[in-house]
N, C-alpha and C positions, 0 to 999 in steps of 0.2 A: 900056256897062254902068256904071252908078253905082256909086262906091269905098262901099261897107259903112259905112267911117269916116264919112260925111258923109252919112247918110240923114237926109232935112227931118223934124223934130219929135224928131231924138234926138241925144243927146250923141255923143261920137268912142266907137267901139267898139274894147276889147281885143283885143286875136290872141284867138284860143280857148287855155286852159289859162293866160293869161298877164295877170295883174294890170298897169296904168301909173297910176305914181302919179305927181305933181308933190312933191317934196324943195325945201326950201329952195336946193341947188345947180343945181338942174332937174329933171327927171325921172328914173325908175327902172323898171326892170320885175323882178317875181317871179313866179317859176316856180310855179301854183298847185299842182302836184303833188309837187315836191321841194323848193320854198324856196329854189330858189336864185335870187339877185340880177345886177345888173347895172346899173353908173351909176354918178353921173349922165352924163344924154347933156344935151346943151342946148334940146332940143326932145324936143316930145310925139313929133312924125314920126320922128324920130333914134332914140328910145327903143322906137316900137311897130316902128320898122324892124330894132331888134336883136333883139328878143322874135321878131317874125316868124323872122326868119332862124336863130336858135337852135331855134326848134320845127323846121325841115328840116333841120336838122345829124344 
């Protein structure tokens, strides 16, 4: 199965509900539903890897 994040002709995809952004220290994710934050992590993977894991918490 092909990772979502890396389908040919699009960019890296968010967790569902969860923004990643690139921050001058490295990346960030917010919570689209409640705004909460988290970061920087040093990688885009590091960052969507804490969003993910926060959305099963």
């Amino acid at each position: 199965m092909t990772d979502p994040r890396e389908l040919p002709g699009h960019g890296p995809a968010d967790p569902d509900g969860y923004l990643i952004e690139e921050v001058p220290e490295g990346y960030r994710w917010t919570c689209r539903a409640d705004g909460r934050t988290a970061g920087p992590f040093p990688s885009r993977d590091a960052a969507v890897d804490s969003a993910e894991a926060d959305g099963t918490a």
